[in-house]
C-alpha positions in Angstrom: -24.3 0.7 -16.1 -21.9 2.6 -14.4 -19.8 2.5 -11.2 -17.7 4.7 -9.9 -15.8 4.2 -6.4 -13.4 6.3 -4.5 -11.7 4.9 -1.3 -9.1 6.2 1.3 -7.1 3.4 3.0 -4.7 4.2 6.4 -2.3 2.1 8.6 -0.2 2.4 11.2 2.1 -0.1 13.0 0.5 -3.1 15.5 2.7 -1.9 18.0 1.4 -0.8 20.9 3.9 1.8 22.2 4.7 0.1 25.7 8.3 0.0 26.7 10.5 -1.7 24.2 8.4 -1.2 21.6 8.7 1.5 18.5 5.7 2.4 16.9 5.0 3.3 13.2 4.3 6.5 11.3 1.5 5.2 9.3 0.1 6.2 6.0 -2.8 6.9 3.9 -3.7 6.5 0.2 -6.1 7.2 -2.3 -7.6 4.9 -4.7 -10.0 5.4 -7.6 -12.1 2.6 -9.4 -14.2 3.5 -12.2 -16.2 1.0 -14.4 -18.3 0.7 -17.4 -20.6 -2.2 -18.8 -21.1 -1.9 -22.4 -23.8 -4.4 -25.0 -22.6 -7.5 -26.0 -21.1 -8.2 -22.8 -18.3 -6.1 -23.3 -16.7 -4.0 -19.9 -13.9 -2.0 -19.0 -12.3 -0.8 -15.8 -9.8 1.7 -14.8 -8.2 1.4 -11.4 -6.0 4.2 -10.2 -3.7 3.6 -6.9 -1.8 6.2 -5.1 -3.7 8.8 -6.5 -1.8 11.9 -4.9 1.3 10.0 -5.5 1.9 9.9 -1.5 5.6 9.0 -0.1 5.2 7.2 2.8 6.5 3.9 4.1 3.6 1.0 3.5 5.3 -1.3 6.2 7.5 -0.7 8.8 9.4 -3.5 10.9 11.7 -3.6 13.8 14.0 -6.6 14.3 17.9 -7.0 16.0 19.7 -8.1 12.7 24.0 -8.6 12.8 26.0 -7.8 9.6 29.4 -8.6 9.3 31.7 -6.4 11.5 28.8 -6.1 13.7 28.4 -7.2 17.3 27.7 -10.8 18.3 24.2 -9.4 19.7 23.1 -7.5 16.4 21.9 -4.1 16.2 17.8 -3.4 16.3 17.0 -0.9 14.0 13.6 -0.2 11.6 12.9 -1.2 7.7 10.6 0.3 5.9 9.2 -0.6 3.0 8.0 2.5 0.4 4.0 2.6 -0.9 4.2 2.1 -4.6 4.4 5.3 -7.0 1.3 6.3 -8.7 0.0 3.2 -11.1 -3.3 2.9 -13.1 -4.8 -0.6 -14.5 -6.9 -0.8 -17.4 -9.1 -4.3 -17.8 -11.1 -4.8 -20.6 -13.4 -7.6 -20.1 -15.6 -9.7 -22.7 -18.1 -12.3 -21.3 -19.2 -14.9 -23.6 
């Protein structure tokens, strides 16, 4: 038995763009899923993410934060946080 998948996944921020509000970039990434049952209820999988190694952020936020030295109000600014790098997960799998 074999199964093979391939899927494309996208976001972009919740935002809406009205006034006041910052929208996102968004993103995209490929992912690849391949597995294989073998006899005696053996199986293995190999799972692929971030296929084309994409740099992009994965989430984005906007909030007023205030560091030391900054005003009493705080500063608004964006974080972003990165997609992972390229990774691949191998499962073997024995079913009694």
């Amino acid at each position: 038995m074999h199964d093979f998948g391939a899927g494309y996944t996208c976001a972009n921020s919740p935002t809406s763009g009205a006034r006041g509000q910052v929208d996102g970039k968004g993103f995209g990434e490929w992912n690849l899923d391949a597995h294989h049952a073998f006899s005696d209820g053996w199986s293995a999988s190999l799972g692929i993410f971030n296929l084309f190694n994409r740099h992009a952020d994965a989430a984005q936020f906007w909030y007023v934060d205030r560091l030391p030295g900054e005003p009493a109000l705080g500063i608004a600014d964006v974080y972003e946080h990165p997609l992972e790098p390229i990774m691949a997960r191998l499962t073997v799998t024995k079913t009694f």
